[in-house]
C-alpha positions in Angstrom: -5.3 -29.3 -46.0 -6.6 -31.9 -48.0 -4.7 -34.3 -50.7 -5.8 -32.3 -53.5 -4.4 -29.0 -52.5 -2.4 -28.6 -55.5 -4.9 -29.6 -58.6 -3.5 -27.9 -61.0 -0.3 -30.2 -61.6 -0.8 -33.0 -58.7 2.8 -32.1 -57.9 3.6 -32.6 -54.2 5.1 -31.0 -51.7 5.1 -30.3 -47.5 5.3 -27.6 -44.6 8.2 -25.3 -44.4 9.5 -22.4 -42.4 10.7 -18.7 -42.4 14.4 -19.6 -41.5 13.9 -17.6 -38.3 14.7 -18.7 -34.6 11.9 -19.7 -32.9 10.6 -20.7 -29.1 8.7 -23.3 -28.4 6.7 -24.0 -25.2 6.0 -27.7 -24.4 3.0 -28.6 -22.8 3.2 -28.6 -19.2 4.0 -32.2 -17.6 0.9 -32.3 -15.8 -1.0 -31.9 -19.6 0.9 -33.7 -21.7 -1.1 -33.7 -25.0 -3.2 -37.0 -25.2 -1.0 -38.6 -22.7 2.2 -37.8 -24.2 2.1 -38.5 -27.9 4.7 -37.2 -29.8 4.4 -35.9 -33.8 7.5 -37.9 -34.6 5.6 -39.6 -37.7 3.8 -35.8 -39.0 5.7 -34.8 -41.8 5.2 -37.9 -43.4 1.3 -37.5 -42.7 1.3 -33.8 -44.0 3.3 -34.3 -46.6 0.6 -36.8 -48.3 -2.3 -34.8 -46.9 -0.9 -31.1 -48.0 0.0 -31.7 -51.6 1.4 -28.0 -52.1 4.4 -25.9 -53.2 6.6 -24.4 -49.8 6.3 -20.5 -49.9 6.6 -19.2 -47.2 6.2 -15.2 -47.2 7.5 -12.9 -44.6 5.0 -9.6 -45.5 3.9 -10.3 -41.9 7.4 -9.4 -40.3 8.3 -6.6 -42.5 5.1 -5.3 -41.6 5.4 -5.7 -38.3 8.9 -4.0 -39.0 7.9 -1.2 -40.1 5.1 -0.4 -37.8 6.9 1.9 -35.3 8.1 4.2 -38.6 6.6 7.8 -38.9 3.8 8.6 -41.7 6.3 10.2 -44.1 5.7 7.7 -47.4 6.2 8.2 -50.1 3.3 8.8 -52.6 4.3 5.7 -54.5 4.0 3.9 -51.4 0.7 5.1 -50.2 -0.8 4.4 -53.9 0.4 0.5 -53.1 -1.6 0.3 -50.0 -5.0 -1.4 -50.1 -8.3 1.1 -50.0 -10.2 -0.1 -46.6 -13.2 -1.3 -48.5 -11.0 -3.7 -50.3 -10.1 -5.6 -47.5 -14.0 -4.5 -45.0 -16.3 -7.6 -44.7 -19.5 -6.3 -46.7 -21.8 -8.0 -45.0 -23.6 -9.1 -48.0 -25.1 -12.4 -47.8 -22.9 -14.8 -49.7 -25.7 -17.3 -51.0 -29.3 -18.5 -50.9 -29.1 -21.9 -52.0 -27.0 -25.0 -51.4 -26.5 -28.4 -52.9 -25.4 -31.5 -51.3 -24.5 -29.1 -48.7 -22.4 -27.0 -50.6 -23.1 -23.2 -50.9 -24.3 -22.4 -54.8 -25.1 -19.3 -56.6 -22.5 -17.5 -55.8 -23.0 -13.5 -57.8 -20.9 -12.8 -60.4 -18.9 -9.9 -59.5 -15.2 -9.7 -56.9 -17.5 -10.3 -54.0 -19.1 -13.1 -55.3 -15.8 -14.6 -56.5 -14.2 -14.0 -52.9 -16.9 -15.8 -51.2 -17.4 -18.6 -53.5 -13.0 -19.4 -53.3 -13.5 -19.4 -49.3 -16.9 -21.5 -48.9 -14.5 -24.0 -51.4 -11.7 -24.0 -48.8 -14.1 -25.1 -46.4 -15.4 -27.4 -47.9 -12.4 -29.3 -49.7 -10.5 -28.5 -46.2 -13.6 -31.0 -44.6 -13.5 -34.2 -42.6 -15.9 -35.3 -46.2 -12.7 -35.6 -48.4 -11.4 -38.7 -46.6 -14.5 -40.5 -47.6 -14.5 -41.8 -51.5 -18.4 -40.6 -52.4 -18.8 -37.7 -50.6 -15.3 -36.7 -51.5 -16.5 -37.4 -55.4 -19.7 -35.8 -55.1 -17.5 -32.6 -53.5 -15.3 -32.4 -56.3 -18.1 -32.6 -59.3 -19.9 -30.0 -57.2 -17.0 -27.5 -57.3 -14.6 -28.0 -59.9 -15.7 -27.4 -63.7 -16.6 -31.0 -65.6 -13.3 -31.0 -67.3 -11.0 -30.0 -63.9 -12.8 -32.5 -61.9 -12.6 -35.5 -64.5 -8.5 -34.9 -64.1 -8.5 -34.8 -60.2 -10.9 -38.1 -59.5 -8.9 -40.9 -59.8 -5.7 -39.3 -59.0 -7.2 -38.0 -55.7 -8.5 -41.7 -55.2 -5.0 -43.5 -55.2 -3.7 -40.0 -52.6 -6.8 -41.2 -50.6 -5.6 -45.1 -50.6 -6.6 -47.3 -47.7 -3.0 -47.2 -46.5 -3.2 -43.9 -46.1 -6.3 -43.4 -44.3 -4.7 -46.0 -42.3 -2.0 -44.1 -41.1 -4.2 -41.0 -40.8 -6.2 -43.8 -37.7 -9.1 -43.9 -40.1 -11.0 -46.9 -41.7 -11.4 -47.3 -45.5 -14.6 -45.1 -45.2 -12.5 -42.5 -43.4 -14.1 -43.1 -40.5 -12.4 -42.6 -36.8 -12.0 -45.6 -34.6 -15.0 -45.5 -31.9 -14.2 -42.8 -28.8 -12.3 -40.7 -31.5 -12.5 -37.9 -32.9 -10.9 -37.0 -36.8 -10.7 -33.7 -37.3 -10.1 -31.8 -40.4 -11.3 -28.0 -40.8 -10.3 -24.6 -42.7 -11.1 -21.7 -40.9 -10.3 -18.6 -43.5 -9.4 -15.6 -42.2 -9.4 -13.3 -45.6 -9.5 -13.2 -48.8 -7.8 -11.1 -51.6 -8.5 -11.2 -55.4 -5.1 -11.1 -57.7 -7.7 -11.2 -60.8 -10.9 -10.6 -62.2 -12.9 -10.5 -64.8 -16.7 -11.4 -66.0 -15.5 -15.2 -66.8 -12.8 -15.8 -64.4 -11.1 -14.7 -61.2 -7.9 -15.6 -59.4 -8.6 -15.7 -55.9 -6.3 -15.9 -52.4 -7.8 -17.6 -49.2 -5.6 -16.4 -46.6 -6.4 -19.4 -43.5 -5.8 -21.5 -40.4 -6.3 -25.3 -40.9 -6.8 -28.1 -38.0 -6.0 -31.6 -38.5 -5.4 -34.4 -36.5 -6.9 -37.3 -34.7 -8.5 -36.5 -30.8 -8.7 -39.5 -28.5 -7.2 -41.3 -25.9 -3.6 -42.7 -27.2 -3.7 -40.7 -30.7 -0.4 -40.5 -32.0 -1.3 -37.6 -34.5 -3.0 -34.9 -31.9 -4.6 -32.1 -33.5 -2.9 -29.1 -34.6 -3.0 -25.9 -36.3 -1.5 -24.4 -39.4 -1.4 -21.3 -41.8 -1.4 -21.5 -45.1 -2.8 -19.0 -48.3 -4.9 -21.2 -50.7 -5.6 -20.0 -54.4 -7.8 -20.8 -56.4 -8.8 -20.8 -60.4 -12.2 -19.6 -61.1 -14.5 -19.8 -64.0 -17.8 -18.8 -64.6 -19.8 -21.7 -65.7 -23.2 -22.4 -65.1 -24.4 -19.3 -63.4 -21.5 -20.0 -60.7 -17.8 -20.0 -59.8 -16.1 -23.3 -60.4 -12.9 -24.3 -59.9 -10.4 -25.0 -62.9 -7.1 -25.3 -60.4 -5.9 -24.4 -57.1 -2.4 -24.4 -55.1 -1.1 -23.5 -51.5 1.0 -22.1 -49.9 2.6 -21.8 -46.6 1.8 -19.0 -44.1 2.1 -16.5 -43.0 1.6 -17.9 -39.8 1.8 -15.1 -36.5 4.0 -16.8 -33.7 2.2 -19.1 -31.4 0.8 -18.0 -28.1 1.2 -19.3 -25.3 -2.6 -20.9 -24.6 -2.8 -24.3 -23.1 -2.6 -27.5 -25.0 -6.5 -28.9 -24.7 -7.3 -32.6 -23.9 -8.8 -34.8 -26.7 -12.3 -34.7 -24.7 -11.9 -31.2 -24.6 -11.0 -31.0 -28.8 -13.8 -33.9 -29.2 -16.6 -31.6 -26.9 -15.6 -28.5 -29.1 -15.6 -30.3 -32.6 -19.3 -31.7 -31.5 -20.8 -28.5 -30.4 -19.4 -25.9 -32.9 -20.5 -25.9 -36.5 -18.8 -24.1 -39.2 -20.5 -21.2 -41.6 -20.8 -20.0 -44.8 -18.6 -17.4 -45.9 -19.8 -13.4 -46.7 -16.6 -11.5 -48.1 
């Protein structure tokens, strides 16, 4: 979602796809999205903004496969599946304090770990990255000293004036007037692949917006899936990040639900905050 998606080697990559045949319906020609602009220039756009490794994993589909089969598995195969309180929101309150905005305090245990990685992926996923100090205050406030120290100045060059430029925003990130940027991570899970007392390797599972909403934007908003993981230690009485990488999907097939406006997107962005994440 942001620049910095892959921190742990600044390596960078872009979107890919399953290698399957897909359909896709156009908008209809009396709602052409923002009067007709086309996403001829995106991949160039995501390719800066989505610094990430293309993985693209089909569980989704062989799930879906599968579905119709009878209940006669095997007792390996059971044993692989997920207990349901594994994957059950908890309903425990995530946090009760915040800084700069940011959730803190985050409790030192799976649930803990699972909230702190998605409250991150909102956070670095934000409209605040594009912006040089609230994009540095963001990283010192979630990465350890020594992570963040690495990802500064690197993330400052990725964050160039040129490319803000090409992204329709200012030098302070900011959206020409009657516009609208829009940058959000919306998780839809989490899953821990390890944990212990110090550290914890944590999988956000989410769908990202991006784009620019306004009259005569070239670079409409969209959606995309993607699985973001992160590196956690335990420093400081709370999870920080010492690296974190995406990956693509898995995305379901689109629907077939209207394109919105820009004043519709711009209405929507105004009125509907985001949240901080329970497990």
């Amino acid at each position: 979602m942001t620049l910095g998606d892959d921190h742990e080697a600044g390596a960078s990559g872009g979107y890919g796809g399953t290698g399957q045949t897909r359909t896709t319906r156009l908008p209809d020609r009396d709602h052409d999205v923002y009067g007709g602009a086309r996403r001829g220039g995106r991949s160039s756009s995501r390719s800066l903004v989505t610094v990430v490794g293309v993985i693209v994993l089909l569980i989704a589909a062989i799930a879906f496969a599968n579905r119709g089969k009878d209940d006669s598995a095997t007792a390996d195969g059971e044993a692989s599946q997920p207990e349901a309180a594994s994957t059950a929101a908890s309903g425990n309150r995530p946090v009760t304090t915040k800084a700069g905005g940011i959730p803190t305090g985050f409790a030192q245990d799976e649930e803990g770990a699972q909230s702190a990685a998605t409250n991150y992926a909102v956070t670095l996923g934000s409209t605040g990255m594009f912006n040089k100090a609230t994009r540095h205050s963001i990283v010192d406030g979630i990465y350890t000293p020594a992570a963040a120290a690495k990802l500064q100045s690197a993330m400052d060059q990725a964050y160039s004036a040129d490319f803000l430029s090409k992204m329709g925003l200012d030098a302070n990130g900011s959206a020409p007037e009657g516009s609208t940027f829009v940058s959000r991570t919306v998780p839809v899970g989490t899953k821990i692949e390890r944990f212990s007392d110090t550290s914890a390797k944590v999988a956000v599972w989410y769908m990202g917006l991006i784009g620019m909403s306004g009259q005569g934007s070239t670079d409409p908003v969209s959606s995309t899936w993607k699985t973001w993981t992160f590196d956690l230690q335990w420093a400081d009485k709370d999870w920080k990040i010492t690296a974190d990488t995406q990956t693509d999907g898995p995305a379901p097939v689109p629907g077939d639900d209207r394109a919105a406006s820009s004043d519709e997107i711009s209405k929507a962005i105004e009125e509907y905050g985001g949240f901080t994440y329970a497990r």
